[in-house]
C-alpha positions as CSV (number, residue, x, y, z in Angstrom):
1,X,95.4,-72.7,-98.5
2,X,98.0,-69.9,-98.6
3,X,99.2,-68.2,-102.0
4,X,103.0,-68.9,-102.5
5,X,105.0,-66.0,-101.8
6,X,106.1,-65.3,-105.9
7,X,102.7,-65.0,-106.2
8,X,102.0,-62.4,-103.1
9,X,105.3,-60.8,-104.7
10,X,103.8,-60.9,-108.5
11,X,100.5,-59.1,-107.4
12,X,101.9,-56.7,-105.2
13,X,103.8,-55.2,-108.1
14,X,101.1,-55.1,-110.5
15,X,99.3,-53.2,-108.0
16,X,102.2,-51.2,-108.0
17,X,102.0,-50.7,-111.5
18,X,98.8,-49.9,-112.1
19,X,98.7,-47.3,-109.4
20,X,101.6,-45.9,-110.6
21,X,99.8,-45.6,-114.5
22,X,96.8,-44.2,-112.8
23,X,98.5,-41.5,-110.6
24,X,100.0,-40.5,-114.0
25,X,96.8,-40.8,-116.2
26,X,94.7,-37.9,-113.5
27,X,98.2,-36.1,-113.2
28,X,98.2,-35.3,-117.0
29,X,94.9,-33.8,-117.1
30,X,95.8,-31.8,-114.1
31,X,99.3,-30.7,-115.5
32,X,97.8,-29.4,-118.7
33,X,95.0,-27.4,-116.6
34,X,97.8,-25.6,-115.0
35,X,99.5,-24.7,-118.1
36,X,96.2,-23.7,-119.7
37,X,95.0,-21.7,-116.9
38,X,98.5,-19.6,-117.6
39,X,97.9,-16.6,-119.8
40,X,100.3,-14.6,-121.6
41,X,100.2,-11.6,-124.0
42,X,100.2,-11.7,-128.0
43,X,101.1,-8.2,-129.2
44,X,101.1,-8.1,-132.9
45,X,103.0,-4.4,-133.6
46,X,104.9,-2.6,-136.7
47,X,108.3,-0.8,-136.7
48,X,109.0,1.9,-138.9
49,X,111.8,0.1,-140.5
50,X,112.0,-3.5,-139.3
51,X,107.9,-4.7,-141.0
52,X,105.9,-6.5,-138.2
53,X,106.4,-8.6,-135.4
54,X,104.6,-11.0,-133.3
55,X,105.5,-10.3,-129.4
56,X,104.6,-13.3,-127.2
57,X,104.7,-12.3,-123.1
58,X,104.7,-14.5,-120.3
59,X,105.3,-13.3,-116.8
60,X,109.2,-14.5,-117.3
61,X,109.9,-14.8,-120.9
62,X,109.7,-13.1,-124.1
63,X,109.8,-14.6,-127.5
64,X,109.5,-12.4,-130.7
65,X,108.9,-13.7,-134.2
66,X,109.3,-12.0,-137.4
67,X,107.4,-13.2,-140.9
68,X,110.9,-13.1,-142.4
69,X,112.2,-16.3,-140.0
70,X,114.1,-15.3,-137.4
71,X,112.8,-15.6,-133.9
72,X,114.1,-14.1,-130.6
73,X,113.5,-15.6,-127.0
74,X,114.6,-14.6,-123.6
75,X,114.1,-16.2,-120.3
76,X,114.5,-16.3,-116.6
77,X,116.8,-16.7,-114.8
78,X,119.8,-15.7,-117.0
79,X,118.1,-13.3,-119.5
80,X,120.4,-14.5,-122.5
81,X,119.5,-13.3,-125.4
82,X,118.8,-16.2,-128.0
83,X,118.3,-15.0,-131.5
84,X,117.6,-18.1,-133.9
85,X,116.1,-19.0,-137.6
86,X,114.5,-22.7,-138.1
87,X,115.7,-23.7,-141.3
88,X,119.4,-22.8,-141.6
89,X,119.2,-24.5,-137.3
90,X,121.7,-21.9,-136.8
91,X,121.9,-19.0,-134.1
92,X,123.2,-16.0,-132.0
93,X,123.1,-15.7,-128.0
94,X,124.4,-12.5,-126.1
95,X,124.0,-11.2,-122.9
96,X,121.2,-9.4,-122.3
97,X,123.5,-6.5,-121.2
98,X,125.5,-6.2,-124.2
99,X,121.8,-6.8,-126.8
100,X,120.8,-4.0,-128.6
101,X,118.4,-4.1,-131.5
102,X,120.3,-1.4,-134.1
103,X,123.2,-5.0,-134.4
104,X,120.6,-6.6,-136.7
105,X,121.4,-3.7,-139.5
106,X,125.4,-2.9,-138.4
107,X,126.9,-5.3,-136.1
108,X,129.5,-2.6,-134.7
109,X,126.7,-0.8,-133.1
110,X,127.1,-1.2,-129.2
111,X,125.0,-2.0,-126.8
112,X,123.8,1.6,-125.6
113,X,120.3,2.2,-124.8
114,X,117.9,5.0,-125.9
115,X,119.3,8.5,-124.2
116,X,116.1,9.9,-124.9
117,X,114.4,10.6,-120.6
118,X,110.4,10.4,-120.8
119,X,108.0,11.4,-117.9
120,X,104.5,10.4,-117.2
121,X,102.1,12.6,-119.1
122,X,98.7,10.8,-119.0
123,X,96.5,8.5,-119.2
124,X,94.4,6.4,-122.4
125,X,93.2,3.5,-124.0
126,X,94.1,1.6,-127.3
127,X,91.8,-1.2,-128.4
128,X,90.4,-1.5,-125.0
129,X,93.6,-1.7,-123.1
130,X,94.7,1.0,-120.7
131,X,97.8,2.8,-121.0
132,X,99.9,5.0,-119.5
133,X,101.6,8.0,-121.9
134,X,105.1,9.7,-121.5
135,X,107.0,11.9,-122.9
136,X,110.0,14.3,-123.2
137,X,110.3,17.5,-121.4
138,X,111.3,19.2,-124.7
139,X,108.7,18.0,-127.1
140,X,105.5,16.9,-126.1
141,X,104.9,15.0,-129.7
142,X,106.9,12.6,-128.5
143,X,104.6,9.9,-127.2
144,X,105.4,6.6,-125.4
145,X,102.9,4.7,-124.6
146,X,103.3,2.0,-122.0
147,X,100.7,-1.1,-120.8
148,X,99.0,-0.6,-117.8
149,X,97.7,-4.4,-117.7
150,X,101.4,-6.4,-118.9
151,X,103.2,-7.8,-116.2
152,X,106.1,-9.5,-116.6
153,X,109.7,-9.9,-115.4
154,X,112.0,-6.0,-115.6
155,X,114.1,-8.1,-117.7
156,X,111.4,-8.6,-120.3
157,X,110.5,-4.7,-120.3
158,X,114.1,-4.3,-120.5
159,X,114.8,-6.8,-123.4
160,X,111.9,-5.3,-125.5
161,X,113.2,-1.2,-125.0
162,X,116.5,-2.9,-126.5
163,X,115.0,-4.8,-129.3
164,X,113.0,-1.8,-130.1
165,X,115.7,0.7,-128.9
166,X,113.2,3.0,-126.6
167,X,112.8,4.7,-124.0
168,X,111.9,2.6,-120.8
169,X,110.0,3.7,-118.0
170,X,109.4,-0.1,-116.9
171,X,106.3,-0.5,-118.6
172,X,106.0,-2.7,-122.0
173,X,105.2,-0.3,-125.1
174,X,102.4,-0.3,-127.1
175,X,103.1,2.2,-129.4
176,X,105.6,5.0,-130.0
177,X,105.7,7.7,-131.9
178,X,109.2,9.9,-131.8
179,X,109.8,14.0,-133.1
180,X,112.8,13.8,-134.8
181,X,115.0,16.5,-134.3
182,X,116.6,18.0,-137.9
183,X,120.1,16.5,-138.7
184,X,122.4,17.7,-141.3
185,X,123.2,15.2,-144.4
186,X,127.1,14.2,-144.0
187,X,129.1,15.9,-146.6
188,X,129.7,13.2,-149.9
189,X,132.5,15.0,-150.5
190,X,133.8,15.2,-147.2
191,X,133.1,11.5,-146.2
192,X,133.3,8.5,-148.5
193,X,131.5,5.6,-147.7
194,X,133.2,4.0,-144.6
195,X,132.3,1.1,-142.6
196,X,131.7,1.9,-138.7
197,X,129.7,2.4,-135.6
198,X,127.8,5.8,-137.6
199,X,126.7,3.1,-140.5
200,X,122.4,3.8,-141.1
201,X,122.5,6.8,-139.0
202,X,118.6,7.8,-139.1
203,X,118.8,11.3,-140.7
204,X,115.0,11.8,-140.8
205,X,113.3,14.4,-139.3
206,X,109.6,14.9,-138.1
207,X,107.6,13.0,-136.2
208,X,107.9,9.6,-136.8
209,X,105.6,6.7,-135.8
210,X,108.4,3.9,-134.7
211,X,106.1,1.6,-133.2
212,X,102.1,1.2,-134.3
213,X,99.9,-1.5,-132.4
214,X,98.1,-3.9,-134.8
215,X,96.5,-6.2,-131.9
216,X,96.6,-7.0,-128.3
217,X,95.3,-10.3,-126.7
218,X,95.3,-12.9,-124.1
219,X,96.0,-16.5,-125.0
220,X,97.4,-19.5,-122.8
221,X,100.4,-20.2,-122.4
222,X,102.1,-22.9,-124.3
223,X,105.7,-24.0,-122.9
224,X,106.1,-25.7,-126.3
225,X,106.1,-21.9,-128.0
226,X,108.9,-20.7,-125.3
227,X,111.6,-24.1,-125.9
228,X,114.9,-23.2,-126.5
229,X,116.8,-23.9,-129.9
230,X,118.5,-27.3,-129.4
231,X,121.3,-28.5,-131.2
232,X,121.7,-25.3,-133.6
233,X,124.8,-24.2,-134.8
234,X,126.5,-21.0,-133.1
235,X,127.4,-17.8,-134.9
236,X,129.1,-15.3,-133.6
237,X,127.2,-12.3,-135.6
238,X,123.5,-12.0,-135.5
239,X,123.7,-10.8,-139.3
240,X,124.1,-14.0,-139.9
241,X,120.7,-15.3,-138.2
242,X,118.9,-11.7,-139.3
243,X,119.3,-12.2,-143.3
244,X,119.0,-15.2,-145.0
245,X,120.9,-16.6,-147.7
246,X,119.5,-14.6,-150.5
247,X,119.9,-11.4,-148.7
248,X,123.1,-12.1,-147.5
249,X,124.4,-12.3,-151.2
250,X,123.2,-9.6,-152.1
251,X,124.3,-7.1,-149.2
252,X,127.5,-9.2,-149.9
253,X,127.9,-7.9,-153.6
254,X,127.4,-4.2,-152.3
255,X,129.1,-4.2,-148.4
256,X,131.7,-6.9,-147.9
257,X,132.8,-8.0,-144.3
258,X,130.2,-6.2,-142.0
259,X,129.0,-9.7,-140.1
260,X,128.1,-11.6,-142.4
261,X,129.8,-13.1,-146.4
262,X,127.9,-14.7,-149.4
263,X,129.0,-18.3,-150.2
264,X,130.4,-17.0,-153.3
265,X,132.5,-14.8,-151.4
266,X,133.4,-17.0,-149.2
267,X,134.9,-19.9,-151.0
268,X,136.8,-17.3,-152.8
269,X,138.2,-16.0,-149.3
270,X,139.3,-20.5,-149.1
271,X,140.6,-20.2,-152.2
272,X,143.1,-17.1,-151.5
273,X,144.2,-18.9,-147.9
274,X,144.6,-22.2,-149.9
275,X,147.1,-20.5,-152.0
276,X,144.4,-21.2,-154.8
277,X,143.5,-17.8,-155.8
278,X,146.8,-16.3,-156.5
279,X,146.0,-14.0,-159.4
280,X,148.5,-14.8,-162.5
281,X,150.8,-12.6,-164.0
282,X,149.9,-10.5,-166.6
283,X,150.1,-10.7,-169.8
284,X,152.7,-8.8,-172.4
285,X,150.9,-5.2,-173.6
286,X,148.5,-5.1,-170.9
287,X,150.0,-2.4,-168.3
């Protein structure tokens, strides 16, 4: 006797079904092979002023993390710069062209690169990884040293020498120590304190060790660690991501207007536009 035809129908797309749910169930494990098999670099580092970062590599993307909340990622195939903090779901973007790592202390710095030229001058090993060293034609204390194993995107080398603001021969650095040519103090009595481009000037002088290498290791790749912000509000000065609320008061009280205004400030600033902080007249006696 032959099977009515809703019934041929009704088993053909269970068979359907299942096949699909199966193709999916072996894809998984597959898919997550793939992504595990993908190694990137963890560089933990210090900088001389900025504390420690984590530095998370893939062949094209960069994400860097600091333990005081803000985060930075990059990524093929525009390179813009996404600087971000969890909490406050608020960030910065820029193009990579126009980043540069001195705007999280003084916004009105541009985005110039390092003019300081290195040139290979040898070879050596950190913590079992190989390196190649440069340095300046002038001073030979000056030592950059760059990974001979990292290999990622230009972009990413080129992201990092801005964060960092170093020199880059195209290599990622692992550490880098800089002689510091003497500067002369401004004159106090000359210059007053003014707001502009020359703001934390680095008067130091010496050698200075801008970069020290805490650890260095593989680890897979998670694309989970390298998703974009979604749905974060938009600022237009990466102050405002860099500091956090407390901080932001404080520098407030001291430097008004330089990217980024305490809340106390700033509903004060309402208040004048409102016509609400007009400031009365004064009283009889007190001129």
């Amino acid at each position: 006797m032959t099977a009515p035809s809703s019934c041929r129908s009704l088993s053909a797309a269970l068979a359907l079904v299942l096949g699909t749910l199966c193709g999916l169930l072996l894809a998984m494990p597959a898919a997550q092979t793939r992504e595990n098999s993908r190694q990137i670099w963890h560089l933990k580092q210090k900088h001389v002023d900025r504390g420690e970062f984590d530095i998370y590599i893939a062949s094209d993307r960069v994400k860097i993390v600091s333990p005081q909340g803000y985060k930075f990622l990059v990524a093929a195939p525009d390179w813009t710069v996404h600087c971000f903090r969890d909490e406050t779901k608020l960030q910065y973007q820029s193009p990579l062209s126009e980043f540069s790592g001195l705007q999280m202390g003084n916004p009105m710095v541009g985005a110039w690169l390092t003019g300081i030229r290195v040139l290979p001058f040898g070879k050596g090993e950190i913590q079992g990884h190989p390196y190649t060293s440069y340095t300046t034609r002038r001073n030979s204390s000056t030592v950059f040293a760059g990974s001979d194993k990292i290999v990622t995107d230009p972009h990413a080398v080129e992201f990092i020498a801005r964060f960092y603001h170093t020199p880059n021969p195209g290599s990622v650095p692992l550490f880098y120590y800089s002689e510091h040519r003497k500067k002369n103090l401004p004159d106090a009595k000359k210059n007053a304190i003014q707001v502009g481009p020359d703001i934390g000037n680095d008067y130091r002088s010496g050698l200075i060790k801008e970069i020290v290498l805490l650890s260095c290791q593989k680890e897979p790749y998670r694309a989970a660690d390298f998703a974009l912000p979604i749905n974060y509000a938009r600022t237009k000065e990466m102050t405002q991501v860099i500091y956090t609320r407390a901080q932001k008061d404080e520098l407030a009280e001291v430097i008004g207007g330089i990217g980024y205004m305490s809340e106390k400030t700033r509903k004060m600033d309402s208040a004048v536009q409102a016509g609400k902080g007009k400031q009365s007249k004064s009283a009889p006696g007190t001129h």
